[in-house]
C-alpha positions as CSV (number, residue, x, y, z in Angstrom):
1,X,-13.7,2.1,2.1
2,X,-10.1,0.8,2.2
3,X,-7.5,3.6,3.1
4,X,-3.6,2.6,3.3
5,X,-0.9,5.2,4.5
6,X,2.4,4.7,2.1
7,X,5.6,5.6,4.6
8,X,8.8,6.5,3.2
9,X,11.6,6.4,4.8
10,X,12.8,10.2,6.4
11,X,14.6,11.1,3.5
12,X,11.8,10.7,1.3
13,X,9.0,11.7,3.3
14,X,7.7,13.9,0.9
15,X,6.7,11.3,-1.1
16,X,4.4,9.9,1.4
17,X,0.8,9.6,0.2
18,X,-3.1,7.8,1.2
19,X,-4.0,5.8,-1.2
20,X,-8.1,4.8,-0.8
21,X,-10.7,3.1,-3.1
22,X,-13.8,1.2,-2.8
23,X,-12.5,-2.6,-4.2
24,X,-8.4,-1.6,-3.2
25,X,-6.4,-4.7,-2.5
26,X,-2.8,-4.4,-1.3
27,X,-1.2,-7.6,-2.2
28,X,2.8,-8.9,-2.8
29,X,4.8,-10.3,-5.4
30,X,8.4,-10.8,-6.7
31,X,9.7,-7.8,-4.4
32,X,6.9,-5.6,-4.7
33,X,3.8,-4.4,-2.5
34,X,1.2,-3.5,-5.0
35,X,-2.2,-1.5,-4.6
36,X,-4.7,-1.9,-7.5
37,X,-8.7,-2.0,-7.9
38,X,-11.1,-3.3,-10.3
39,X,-9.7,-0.7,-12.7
40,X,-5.8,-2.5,-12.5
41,X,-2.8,-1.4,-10.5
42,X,-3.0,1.6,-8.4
43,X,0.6,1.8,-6.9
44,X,3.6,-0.5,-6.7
45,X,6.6,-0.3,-4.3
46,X,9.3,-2.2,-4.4
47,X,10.8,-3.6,-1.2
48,X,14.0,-1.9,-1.6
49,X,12.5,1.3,-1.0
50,X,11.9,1.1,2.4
51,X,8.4,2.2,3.1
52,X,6.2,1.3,5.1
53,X,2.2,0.5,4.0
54,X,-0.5,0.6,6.7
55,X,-3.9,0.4,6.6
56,X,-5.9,3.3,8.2
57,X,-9.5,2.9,7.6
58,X,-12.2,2.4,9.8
59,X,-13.0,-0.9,9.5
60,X,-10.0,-2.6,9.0
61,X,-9.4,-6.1,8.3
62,X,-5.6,-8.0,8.3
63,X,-3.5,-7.2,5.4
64,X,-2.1,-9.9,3.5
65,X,1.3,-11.6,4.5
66,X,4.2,-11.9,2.5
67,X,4.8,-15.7,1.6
């Protein structure tokens, strides 16, 4: 199951928060990292914000690249 860690910067960090679902995709567009499942969108962030999104599950494959 796909688990990503959402970052924020020190200031913020009590906002930081796992987000995890069976189909979750983390994808980018226009300025935002978005999370979302079969259902729709999860959780966006937008690059200004200065998090930081990793993905923490077991079986891990790459995350998408910007561009």
């Amino acid at each position: 199951m796909p688990k990503y860690a959402v970052i924020h910067p020190r200031e913020q960090r009590s906002d930081d928060i796992l987000v995890e679902g069976d189909a979750l995709e983390l994808w980018f567009t226009a300025g935002w990292a978005v999370l979302s499942d079969t259902t729709g969108v999860c959780l966006a962030i937008p690059s200004g914000q200065g998090a930081h999104i990793q993905r923490v599950d077991d079986d891990q494959e790459p995350a998408p690249q910007e561009g």
